[in-house]
C-alpha positions as CSV (number, residue, x, y, z in Angstrom):
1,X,11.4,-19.4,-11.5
2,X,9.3,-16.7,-11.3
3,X,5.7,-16.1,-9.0
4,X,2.7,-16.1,-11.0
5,X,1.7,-12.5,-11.6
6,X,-1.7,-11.5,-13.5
7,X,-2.2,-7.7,-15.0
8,X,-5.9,-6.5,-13.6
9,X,-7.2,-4.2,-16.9
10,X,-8.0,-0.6,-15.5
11,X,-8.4,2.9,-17.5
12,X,-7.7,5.3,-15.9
13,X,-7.2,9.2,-16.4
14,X,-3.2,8.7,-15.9
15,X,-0.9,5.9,-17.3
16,X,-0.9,3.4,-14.3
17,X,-0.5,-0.7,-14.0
18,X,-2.5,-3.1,-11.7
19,X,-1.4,-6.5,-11.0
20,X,-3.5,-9.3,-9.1
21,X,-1.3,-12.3,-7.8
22,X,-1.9,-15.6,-5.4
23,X,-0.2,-15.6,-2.0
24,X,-0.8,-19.5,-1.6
25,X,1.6,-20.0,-4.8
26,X,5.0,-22.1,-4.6
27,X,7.4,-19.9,-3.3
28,X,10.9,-21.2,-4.7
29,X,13.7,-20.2,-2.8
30,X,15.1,-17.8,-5.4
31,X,12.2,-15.4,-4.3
32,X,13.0,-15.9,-0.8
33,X,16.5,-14.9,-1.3
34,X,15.0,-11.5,-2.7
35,X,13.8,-10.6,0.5
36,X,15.4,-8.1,3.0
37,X,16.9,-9.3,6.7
38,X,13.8,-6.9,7.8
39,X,11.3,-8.6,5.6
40,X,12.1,-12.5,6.8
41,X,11.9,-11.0,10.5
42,X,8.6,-9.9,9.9
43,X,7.5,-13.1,8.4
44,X,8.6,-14.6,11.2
45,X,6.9,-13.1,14.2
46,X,3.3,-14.4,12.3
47,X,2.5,-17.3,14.4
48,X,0.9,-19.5,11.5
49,X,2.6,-21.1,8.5
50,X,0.3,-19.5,6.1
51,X,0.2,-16.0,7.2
52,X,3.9,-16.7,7.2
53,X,4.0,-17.8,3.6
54,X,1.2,-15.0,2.4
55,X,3.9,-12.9,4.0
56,X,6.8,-13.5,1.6
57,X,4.9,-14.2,-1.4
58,X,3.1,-10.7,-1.2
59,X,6.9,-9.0,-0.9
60,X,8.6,-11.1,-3.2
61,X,6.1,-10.3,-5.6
62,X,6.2,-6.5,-5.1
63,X,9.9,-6.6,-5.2
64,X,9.9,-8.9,-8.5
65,X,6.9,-6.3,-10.2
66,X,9.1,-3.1,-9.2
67,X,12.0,-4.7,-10.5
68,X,11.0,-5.0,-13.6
69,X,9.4,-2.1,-13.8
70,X,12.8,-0.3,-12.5
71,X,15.4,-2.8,-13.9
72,X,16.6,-3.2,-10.8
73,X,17.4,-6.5,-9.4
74,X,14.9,-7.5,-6.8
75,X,17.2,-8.4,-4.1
76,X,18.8,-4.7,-4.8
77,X,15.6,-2.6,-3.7
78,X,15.6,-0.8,-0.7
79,X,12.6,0.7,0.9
80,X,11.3,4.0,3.1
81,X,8.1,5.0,4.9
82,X,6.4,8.1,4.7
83,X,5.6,10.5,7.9
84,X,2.4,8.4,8.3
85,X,4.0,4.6,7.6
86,X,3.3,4.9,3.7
87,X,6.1,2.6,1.8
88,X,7.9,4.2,-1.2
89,X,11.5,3.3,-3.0
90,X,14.2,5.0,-1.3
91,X,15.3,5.0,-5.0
92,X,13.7,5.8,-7.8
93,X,11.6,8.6,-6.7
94,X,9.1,8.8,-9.7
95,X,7.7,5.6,-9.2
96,X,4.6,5.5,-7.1
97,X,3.1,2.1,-5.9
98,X,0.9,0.6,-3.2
99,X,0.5,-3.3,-2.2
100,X,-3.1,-4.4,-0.5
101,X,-4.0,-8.3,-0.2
102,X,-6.7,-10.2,1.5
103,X,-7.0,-13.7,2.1
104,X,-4.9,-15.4,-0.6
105,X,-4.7,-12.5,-3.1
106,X,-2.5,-9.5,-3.2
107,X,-3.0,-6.5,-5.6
108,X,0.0,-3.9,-6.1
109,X,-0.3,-0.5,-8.4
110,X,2.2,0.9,-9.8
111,X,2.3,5.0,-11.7
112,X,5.3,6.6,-12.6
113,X,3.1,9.8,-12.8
114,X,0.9,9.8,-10.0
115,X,0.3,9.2,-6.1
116,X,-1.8,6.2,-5.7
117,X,-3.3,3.5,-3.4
118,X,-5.1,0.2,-3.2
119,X,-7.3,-2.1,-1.1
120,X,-8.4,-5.4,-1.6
121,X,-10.8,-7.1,0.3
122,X,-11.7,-10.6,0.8
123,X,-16.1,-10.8,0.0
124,X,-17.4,-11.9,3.5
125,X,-20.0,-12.0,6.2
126,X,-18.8,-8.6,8.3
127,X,-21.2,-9.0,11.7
128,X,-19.9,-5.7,13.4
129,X,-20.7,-4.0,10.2
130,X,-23.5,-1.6,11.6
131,X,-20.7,-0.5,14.4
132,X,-18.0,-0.2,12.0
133,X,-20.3,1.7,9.8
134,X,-21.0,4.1,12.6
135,X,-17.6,5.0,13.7
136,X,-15.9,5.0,10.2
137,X,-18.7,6.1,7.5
138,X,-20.3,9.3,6.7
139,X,-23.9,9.5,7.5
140,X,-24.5,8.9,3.4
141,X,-22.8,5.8,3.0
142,X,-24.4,4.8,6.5
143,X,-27.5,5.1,4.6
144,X,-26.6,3.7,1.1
145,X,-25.4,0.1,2.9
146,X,-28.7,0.0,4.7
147,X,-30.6,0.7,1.7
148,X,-29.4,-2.6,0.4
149,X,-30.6,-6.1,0.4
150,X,-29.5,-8.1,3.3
151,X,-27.6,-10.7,0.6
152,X,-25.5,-7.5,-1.1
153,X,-25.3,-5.3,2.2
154,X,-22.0,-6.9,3.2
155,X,-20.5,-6.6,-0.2
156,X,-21.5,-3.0,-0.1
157,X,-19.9,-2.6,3.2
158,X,-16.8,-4.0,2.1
159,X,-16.6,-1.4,-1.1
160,X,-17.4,1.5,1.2
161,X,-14.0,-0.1,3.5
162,X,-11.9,-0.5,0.2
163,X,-12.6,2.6,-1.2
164,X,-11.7,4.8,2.2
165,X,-9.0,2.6,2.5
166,X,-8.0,3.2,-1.2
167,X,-8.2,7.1,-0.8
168,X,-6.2,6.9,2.1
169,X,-3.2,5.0,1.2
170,X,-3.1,7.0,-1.6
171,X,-2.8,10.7,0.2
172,X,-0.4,8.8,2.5
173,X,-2.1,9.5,5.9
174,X,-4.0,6.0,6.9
175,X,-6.3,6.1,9.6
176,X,-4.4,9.1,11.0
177,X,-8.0,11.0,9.3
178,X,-11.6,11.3,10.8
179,X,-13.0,8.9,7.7
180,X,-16.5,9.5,8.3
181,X,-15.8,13.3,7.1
182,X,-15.5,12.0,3.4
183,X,-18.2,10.6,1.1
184,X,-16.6,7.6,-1.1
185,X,-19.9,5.9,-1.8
186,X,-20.9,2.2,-1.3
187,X,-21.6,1.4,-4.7
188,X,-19.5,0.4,-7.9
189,X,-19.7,4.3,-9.4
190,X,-16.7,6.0,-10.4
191,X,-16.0,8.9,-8.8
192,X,-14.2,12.3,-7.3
193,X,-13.3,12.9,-4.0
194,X,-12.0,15.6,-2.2
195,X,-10.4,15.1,1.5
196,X,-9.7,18.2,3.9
197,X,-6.1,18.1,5.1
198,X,-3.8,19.6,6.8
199,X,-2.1,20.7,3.0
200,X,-5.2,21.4,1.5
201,X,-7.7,20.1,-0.1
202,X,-7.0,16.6,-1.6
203,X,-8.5,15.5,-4.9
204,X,-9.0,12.3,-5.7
205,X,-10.3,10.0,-8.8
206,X,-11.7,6.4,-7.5
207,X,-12.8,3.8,-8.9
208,X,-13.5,0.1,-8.4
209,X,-11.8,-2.5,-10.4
210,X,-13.3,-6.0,-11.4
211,X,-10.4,-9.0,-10.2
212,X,-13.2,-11.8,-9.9
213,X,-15.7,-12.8,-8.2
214,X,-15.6,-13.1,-4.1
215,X,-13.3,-9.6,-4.1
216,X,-13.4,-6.3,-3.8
217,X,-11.0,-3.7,-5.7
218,X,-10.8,-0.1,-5.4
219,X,-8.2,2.5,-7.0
220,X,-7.5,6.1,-6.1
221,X,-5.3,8.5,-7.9
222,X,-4.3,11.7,-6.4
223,X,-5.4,14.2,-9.0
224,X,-4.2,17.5,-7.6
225,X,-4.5,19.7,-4.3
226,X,-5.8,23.1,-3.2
227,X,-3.9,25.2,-1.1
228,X,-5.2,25.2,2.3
229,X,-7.2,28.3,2.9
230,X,-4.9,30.9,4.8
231,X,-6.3,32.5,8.3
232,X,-7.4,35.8,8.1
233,X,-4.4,38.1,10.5
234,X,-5.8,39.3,13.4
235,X,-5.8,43.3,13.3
236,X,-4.2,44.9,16.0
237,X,-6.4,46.3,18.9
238,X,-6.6,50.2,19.2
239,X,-5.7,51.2,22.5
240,X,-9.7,51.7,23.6
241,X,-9.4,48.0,23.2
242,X,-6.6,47.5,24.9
243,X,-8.0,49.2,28.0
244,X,-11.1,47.0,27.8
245,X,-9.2,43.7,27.3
């Protein structure tokens, strides 16, 4: 038996695939059987049965998406993490993908021609949005969510979230980035987005994607990246400024 698995439409500038699925879904025990020694550990340090269950449905569905994208058996995949915690295959190096879920939903993209991420979030009464806003969000998108009526000003919040988030799984750095020095916008628009890194400069197409009422989607594809500007050499003093140093 295999999990219930639902492609989200998306067009994109690249070829890449979005698929929605439900983490509260019968998980028979063929899936579980899929799933790493590693993976059931982890599901078993959450202390409730449903995180425990969202869990293993969210990796047995990756693992049964990527294998047949890959034709690899799902049981057969192994997995790596990036400097910053980012997963990849430690086979099959031209497939990118990212897994995000919320609640009872998960979303996992999928490119074989392009770095990627995706968040997911859960529509929802956010209380310590104004502080979250302040610490996380650039002083435009701090000004956007309060621009909004008080019944859309969470929603908007929880965009602005995805869409950082998005950006950032998809450069493969997390929250290991001052967020609030990049402007993703707090509304439905799609866009480009360039990040200052360490590398260079990151650009980025985003993009929010409709999976139903009561969620929020966003997509970012790494487009390309600017060398980072090289420091201008220090000239060498002349010996009058030598003797003044």
């Amino acid at each position: 038996m295999r999990l219930i698995v639902s492609p989200l439409p998306i067009t994109a500038p690249v070829p890449c695939e979005l698929w929605r699925f439900p983490l509260d879904q019968y998980l028979p025990a063929a899936a579980i059987a899929t799933l790493s020694a590693d993976e059931v550990a982890r599901a078993r340090r959450f202390v409730f049965e449903a995180d425990r269950h969202r869990f293993m449905a969210a990796r047995a569905a990756l693992r049964q998406l990527i294998g047949q994208r890959t034709g690899t058996s799902p049981a057969a995949l192994r997995f790596a993490t990036g400097r910053f915690g980012k997963p990849a295959l430690a086979t099959h190096d031209g497939l990118q993908f990212n897994l995000s879920h919320s609640g009872a939903t998960g979303v996992l993209a999928m490119s074989t021609r392009i770095a990627l991420g995706v968040d997911v979030e859960v529509v929802r009464p956010v209380p310590d949005a104004d502080s979250l806003a302040a610490a996380y969000f650039a002083p435009a998108e701090r000004a956007a969510i309060a621009a909004c009526s008080a019944n859309t000003r969470d929603t908007a919040f929880l965009r602005c979230w995805t869409r950082k988030e998005a950006c950032l799984k998809a450069i493969g750095i997390g929250l290991n980035l001052a967020t609030a020095g990049f402007d993703v916008g707090a509304d439905a628009d799609t866009r480009r987005v360039e990040i200052a890194t360490a590398d260079g400069i990151q650009r980025l197409w985003l993009r929010d994607v409709d999976a139903g009422d009561g969620l929020v989607v966003s997509l970012a594809l790494c487009i390309d990246r600017a060398p980072a500007a090289q420091p201008s050499p220090t000239p060498m003093p002349t010996p009058a400024e030598e003797s003044c140093a």
